[in-house]
Biotite code that builds the C-alpha atoms (Angstrom):
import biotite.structure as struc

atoms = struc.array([
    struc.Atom([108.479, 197.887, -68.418], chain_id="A", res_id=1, res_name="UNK", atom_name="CA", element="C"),
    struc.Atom([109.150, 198.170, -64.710], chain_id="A", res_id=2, res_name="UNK", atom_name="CA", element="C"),
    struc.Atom([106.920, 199.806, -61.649], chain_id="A", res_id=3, res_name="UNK", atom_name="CA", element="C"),
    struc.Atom([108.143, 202.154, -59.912], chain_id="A", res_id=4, res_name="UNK", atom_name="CA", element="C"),
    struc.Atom([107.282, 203.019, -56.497], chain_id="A", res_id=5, res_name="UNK", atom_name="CA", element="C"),
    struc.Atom([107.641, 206.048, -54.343], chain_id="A", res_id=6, res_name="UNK", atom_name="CA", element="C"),
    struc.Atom([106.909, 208.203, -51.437], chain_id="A", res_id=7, res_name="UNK", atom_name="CA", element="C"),
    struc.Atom([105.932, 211.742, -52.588], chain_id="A", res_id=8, res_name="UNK", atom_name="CA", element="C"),
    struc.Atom([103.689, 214.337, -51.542], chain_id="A", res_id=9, res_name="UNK", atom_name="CA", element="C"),
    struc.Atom([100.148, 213.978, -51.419], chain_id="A", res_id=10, res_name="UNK", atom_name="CA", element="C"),
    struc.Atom([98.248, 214.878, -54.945], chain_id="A", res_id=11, res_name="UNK", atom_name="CA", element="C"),
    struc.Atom([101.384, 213.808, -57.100], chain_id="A", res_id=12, res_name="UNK", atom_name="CA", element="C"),
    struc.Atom([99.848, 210.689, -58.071], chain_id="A", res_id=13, res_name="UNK", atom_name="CA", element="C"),
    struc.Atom([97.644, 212.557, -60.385], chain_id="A", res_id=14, res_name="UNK", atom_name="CA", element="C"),
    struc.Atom([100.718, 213.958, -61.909], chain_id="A", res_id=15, res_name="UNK", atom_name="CA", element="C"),
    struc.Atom([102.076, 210.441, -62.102], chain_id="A", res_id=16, res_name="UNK", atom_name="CA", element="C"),
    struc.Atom([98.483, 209.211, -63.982], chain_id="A", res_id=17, res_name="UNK", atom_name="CA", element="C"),
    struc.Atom([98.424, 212.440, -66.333], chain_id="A", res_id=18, res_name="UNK", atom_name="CA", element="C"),
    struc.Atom([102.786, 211.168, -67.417], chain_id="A", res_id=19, res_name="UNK", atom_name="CA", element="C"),
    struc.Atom([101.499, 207.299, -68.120], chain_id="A", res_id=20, res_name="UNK", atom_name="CA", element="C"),
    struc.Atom([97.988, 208.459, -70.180], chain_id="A", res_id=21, res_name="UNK", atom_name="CA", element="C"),
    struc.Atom([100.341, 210.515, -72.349], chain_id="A", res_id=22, res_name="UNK", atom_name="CA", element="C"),
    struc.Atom([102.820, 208.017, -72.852], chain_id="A", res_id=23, res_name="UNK", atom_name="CA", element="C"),
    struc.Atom([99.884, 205.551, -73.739], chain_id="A", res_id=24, res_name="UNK", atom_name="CA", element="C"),
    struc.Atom([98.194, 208.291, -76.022], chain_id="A", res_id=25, res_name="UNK", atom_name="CA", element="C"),
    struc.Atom([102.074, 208.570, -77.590], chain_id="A", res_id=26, res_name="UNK", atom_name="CA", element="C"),
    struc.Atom([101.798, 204.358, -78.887], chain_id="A", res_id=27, res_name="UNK", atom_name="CA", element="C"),
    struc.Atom([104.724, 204.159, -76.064], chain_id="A", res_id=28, res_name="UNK", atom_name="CA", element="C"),
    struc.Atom([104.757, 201.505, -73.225], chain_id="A", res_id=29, res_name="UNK", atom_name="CA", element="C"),
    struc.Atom([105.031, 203.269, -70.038], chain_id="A", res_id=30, res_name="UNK", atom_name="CA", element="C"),
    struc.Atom([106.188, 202.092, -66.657], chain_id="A", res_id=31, res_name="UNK", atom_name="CA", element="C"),
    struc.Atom([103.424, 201.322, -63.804], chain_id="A", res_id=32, res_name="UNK", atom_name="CA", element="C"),
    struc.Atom([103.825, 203.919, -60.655], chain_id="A", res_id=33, res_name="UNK", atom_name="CA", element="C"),
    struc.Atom([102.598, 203.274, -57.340], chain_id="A", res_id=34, res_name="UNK", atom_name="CA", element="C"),
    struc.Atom([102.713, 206.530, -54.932], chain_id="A", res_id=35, res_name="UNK", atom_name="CA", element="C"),
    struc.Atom([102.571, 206.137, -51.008], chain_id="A", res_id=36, res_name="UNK", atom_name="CA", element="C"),
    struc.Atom([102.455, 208.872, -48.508], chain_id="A", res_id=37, res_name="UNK", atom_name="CA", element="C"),
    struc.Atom([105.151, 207.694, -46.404], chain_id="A", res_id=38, res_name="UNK", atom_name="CA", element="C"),
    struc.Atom([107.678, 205.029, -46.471], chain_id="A", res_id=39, res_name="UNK", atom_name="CA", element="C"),
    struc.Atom([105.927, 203.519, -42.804], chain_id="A", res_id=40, res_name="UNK", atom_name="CA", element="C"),
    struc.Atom([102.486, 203.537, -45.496], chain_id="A", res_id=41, res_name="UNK", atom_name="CA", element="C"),
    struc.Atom([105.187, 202.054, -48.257], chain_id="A", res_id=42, res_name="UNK", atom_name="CA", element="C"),
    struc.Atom([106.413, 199.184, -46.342], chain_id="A", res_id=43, res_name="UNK", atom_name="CA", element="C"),
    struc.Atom([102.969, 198.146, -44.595], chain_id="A", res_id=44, res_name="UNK", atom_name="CA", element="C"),
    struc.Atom([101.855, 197.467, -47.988], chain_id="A", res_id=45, res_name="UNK", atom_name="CA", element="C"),
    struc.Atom([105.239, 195.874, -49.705], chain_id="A", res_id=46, res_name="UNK", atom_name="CA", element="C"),
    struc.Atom([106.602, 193.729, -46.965], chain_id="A", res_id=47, res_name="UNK", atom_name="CA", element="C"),
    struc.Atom([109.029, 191.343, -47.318], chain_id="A", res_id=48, res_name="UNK", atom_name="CA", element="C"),
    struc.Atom([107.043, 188.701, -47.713], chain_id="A", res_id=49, res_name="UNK", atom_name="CA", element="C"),
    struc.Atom([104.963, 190.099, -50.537], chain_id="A", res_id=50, res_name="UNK", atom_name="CA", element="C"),
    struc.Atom([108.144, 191.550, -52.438], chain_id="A", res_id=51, res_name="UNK", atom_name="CA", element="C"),
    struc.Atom([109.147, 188.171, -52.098], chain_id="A", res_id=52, res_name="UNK", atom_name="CA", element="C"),
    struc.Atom([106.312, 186.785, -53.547], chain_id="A", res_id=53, res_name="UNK", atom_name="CA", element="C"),
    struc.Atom([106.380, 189.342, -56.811], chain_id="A", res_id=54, res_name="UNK", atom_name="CA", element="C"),
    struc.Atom([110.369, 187.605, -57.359], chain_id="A", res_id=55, res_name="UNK", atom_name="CA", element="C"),
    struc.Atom([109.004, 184.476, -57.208], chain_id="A", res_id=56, res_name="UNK", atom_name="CA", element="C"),
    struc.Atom([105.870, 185.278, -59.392], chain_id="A", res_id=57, res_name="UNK", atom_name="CA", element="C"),
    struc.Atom([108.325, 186.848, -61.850], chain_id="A", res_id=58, res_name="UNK", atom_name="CA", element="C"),
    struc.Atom([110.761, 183.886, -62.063], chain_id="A", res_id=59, res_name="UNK", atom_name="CA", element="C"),
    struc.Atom([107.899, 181.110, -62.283], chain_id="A", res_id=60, res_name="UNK", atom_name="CA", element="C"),
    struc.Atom([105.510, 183.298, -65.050], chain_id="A", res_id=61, res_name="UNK", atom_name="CA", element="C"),
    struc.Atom([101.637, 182.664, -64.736], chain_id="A", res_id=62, res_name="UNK", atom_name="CA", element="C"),
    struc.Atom([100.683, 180.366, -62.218], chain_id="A", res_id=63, res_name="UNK", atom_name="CA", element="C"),
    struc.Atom([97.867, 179.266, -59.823], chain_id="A", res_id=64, res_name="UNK", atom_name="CA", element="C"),
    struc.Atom([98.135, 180.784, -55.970], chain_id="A", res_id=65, res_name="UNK", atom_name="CA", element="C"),
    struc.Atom([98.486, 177.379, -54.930], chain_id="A", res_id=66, res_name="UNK", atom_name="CA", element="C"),
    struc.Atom([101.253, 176.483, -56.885], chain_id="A", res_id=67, res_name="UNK", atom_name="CA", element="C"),
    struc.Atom([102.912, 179.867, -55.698], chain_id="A", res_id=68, res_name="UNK", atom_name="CA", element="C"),
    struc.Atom([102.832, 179.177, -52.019], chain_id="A", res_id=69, res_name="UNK", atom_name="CA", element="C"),
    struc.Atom([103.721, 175.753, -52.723], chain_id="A", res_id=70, res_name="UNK", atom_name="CA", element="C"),
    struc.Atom([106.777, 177.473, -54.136], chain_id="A", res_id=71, res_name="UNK", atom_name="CA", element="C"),
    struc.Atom([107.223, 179.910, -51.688], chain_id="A", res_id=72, res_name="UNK", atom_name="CA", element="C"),
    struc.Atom([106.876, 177.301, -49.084], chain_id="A", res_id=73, res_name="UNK", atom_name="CA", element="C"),
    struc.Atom([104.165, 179.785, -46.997], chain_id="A", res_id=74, res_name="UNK", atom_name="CA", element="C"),
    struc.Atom([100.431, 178.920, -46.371], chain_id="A", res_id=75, res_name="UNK", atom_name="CA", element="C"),
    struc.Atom([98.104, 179.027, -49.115], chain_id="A", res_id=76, res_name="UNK", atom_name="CA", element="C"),
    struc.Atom([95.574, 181.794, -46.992], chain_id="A", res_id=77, res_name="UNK", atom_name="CA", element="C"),
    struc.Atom([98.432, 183.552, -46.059], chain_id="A", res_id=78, res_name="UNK", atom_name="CA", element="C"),
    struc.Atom([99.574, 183.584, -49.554], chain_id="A", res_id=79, res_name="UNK", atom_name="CA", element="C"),
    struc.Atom([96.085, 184.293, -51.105], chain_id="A", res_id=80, res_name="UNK", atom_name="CA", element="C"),
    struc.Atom([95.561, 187.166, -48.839], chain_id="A", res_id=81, res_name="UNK", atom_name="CA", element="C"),
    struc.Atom([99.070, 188.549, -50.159], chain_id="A", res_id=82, res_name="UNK", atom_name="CA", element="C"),
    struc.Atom([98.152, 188.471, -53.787], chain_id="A", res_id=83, res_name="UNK", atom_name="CA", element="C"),
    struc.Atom([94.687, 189.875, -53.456], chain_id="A", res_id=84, res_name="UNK", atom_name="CA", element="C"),
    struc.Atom([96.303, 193.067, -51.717], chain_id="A", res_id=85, res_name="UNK", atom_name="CA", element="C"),
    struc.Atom([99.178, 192.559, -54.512], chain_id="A", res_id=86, res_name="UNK", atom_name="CA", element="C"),
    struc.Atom([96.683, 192.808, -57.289], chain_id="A", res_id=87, res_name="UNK", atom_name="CA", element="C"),
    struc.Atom([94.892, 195.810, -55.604], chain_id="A", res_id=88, res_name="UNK", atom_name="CA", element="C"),
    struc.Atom([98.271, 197.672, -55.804], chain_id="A", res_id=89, res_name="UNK", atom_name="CA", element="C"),
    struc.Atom([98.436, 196.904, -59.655], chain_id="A", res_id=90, res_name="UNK", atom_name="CA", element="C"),
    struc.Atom([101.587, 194.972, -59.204], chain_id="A", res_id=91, res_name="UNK", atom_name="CA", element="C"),
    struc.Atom([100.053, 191.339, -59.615], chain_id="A", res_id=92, res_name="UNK", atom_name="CA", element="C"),
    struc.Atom([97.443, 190.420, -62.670], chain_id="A", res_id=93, res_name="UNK", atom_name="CA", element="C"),
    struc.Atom([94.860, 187.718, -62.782], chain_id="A", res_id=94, res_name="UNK", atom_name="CA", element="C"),
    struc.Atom([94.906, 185.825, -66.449], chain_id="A", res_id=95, res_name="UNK", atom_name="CA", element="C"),
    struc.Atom([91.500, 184.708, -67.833], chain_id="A", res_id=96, res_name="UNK", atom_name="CA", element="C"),
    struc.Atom([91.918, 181.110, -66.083], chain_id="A", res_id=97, res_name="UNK", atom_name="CA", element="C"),
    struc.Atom([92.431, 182.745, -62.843], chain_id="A", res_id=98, res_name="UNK", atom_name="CA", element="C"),
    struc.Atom([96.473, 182.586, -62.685], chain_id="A", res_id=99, res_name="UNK", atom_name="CA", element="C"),
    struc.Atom([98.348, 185.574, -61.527], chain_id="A", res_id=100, res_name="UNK", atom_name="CA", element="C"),
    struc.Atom([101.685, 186.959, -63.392], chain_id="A", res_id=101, res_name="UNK", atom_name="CA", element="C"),
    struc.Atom([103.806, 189.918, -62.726], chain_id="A", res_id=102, res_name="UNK", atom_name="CA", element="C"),
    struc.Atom([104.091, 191.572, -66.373], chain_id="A", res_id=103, res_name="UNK", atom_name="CA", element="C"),
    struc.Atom([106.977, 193.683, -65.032], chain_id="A", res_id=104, res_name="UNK", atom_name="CA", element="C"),
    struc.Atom([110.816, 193.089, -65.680], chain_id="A", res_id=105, res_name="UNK", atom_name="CA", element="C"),
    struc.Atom([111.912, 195.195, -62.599], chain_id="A", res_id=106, res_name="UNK", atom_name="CA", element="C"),
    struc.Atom([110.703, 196.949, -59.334], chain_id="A", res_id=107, res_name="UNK", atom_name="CA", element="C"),
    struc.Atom([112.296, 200.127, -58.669], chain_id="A", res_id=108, res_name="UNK", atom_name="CA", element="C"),
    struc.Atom([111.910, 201.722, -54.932], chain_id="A", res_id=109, res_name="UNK", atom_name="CA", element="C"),
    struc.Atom([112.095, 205.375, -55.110], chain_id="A", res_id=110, res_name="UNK", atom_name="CA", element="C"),
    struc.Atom([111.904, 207.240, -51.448], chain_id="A", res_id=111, res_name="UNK", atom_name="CA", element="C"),
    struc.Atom([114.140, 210.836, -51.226], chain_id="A", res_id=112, res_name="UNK", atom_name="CA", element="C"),
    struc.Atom([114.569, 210.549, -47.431], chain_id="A", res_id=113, res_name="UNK", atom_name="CA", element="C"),
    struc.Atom([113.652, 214.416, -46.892], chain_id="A", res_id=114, res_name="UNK", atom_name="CA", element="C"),
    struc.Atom([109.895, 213.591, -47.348], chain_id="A", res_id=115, res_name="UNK", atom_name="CA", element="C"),
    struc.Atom([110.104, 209.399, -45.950], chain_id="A", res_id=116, res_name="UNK", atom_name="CA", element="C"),
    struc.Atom([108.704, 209.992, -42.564], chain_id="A", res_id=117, res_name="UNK", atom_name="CA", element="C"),
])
């Protein structure tokens, strides 16, 4: 399963929910998409230092956020603030003991340059 994550128009995320409920309904594994407005609102939200975070999450599996920014060598608030905005965005999970985990295989970044501004 991967996320994918675009700019398109305003309203087409509900087209985007309707595609991964019938998927679901179907008993088929759908991928996770994330819709911005623009690509300025894309890349406020991903920056480099979170999509570096989510390759780092993905390589190390479930792990405290501590032992991430250990890893990551950044500052634990810093890194904390990161992954609550990260889970908000539905591309970071919290397990039952309070570990986060990235339960995707790939990140795809979709933006037709027509509609990025």
């Amino acid at each position: 399963m991967k996320a994918i994550i675009e700019v398109s128009r305003k309203g087409s995320v509900f087209k985007a929910a309707r595609e991964q409920i019938a998927g679901a309904k179907r008993g088929r594994p759908t991928d996770y998409r994330l819709s911005f407005e623009s690509a300025r609102m894309l890349f406020a939200e991903l920056t480099p230092a979170r999509l570096d975070l989510l390759n780092s999450l993905r390589g190390m599996g479930a792990v405290s956020v501590y032992a991430l920014a250990k890893a990551a060598g950044r500052n634990y608030s810093n890194v904390h603030a990161d992954i609550a905005r990260l889970v908000e965005l539905g591309l970071v999970a919290r397990t039952d003991d309070e570990r986060v985990e990235v339960k995707f295989d790939a990140v795809e970044i979709r933006m037709d340059l027509a509609r990025a501004a």
